[in-house]
C-alpha positions as CSV (number, residue, x, y, z in Angstrom):
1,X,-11.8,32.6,-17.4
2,X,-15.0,33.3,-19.2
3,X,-13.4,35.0,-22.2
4,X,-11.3,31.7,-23.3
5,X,-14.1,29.6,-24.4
6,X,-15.8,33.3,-26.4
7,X,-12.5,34.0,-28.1
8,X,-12.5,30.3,-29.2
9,X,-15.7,30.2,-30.4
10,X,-14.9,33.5,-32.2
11,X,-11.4,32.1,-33.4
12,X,-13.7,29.0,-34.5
13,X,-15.9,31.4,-36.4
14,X,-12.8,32.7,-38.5
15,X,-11.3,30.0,-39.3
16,X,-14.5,28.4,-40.6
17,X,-15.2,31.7,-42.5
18,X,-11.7,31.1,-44.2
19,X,-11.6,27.3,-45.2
20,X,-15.2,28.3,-46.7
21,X,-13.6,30.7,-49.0
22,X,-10.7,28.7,-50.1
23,X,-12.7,25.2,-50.6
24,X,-15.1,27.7,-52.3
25,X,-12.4,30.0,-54.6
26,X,-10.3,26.5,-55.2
27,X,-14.2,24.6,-56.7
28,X,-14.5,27.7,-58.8
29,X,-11.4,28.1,-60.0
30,X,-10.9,24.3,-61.2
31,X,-14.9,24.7,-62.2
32,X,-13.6,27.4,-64.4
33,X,-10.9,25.7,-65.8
34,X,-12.5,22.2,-66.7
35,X,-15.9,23.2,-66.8
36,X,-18.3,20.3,-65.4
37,X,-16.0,17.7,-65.2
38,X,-15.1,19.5,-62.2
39,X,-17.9,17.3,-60.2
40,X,-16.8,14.1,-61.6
41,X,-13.3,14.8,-60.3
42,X,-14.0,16.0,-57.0
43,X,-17.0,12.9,-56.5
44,X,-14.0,10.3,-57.7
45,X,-13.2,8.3,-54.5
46,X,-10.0,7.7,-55.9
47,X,-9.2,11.2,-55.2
48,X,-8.1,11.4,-51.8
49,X,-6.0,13.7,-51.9
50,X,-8.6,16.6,-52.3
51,X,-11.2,14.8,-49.5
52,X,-8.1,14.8,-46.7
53,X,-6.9,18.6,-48.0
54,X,-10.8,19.8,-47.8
55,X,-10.8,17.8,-44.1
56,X,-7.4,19.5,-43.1
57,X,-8.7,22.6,-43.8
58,X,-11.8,22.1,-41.6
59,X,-9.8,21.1,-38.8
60,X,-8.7,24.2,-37.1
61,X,-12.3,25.5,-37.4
62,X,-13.6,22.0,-35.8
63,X,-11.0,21.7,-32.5
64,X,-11.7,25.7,-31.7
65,X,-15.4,25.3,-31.7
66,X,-14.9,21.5,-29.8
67,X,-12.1,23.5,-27.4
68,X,-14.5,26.3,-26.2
69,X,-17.0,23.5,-25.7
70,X,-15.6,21.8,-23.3
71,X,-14.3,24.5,-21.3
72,X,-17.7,26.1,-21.3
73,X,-18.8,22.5,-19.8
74,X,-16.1,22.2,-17.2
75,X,-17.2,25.9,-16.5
76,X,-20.7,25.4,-16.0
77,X,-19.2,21.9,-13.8
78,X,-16.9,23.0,-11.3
């Protein structure tokens, strides 16, 4: 039962790894195209659409890391 919280965290770890690279690659690539309008467009609270894609792509990363927490505290409880 000690392994489920490790392979979570490491699960965690990889899927932060990936939403880094494609928040990253998708900034350069629109960086690239409009140059440094890019910051206006992604600071524009009218744009919502990029802040809840950017959050959706967090999220996996966020519930394995919060997932092997609390196992590792109902673990170190019971």
């Amino acid at each position: 039962m000690n392994d489920l919280p490790r392979v979570l965290r490491t699960l965690g770890w990889v899927f932060l790894a990936l939403a880094l690279n494609i928040v990253l690659i998708s900034v350069g690539a629109l960086w690239m195209k409009i140059g440094p309008a890019t910051i206006g467009l992604l600071l524009d609270p009218g744009n919502a659409v990029i802040w809840l894609t950017t959050a959706l792509t967090f999220a996996p990363a966020i519930g394995s890391f919060y997932a092997a927490r609390l196992m590792r505290r109902r673990q170190s409880s019971g």
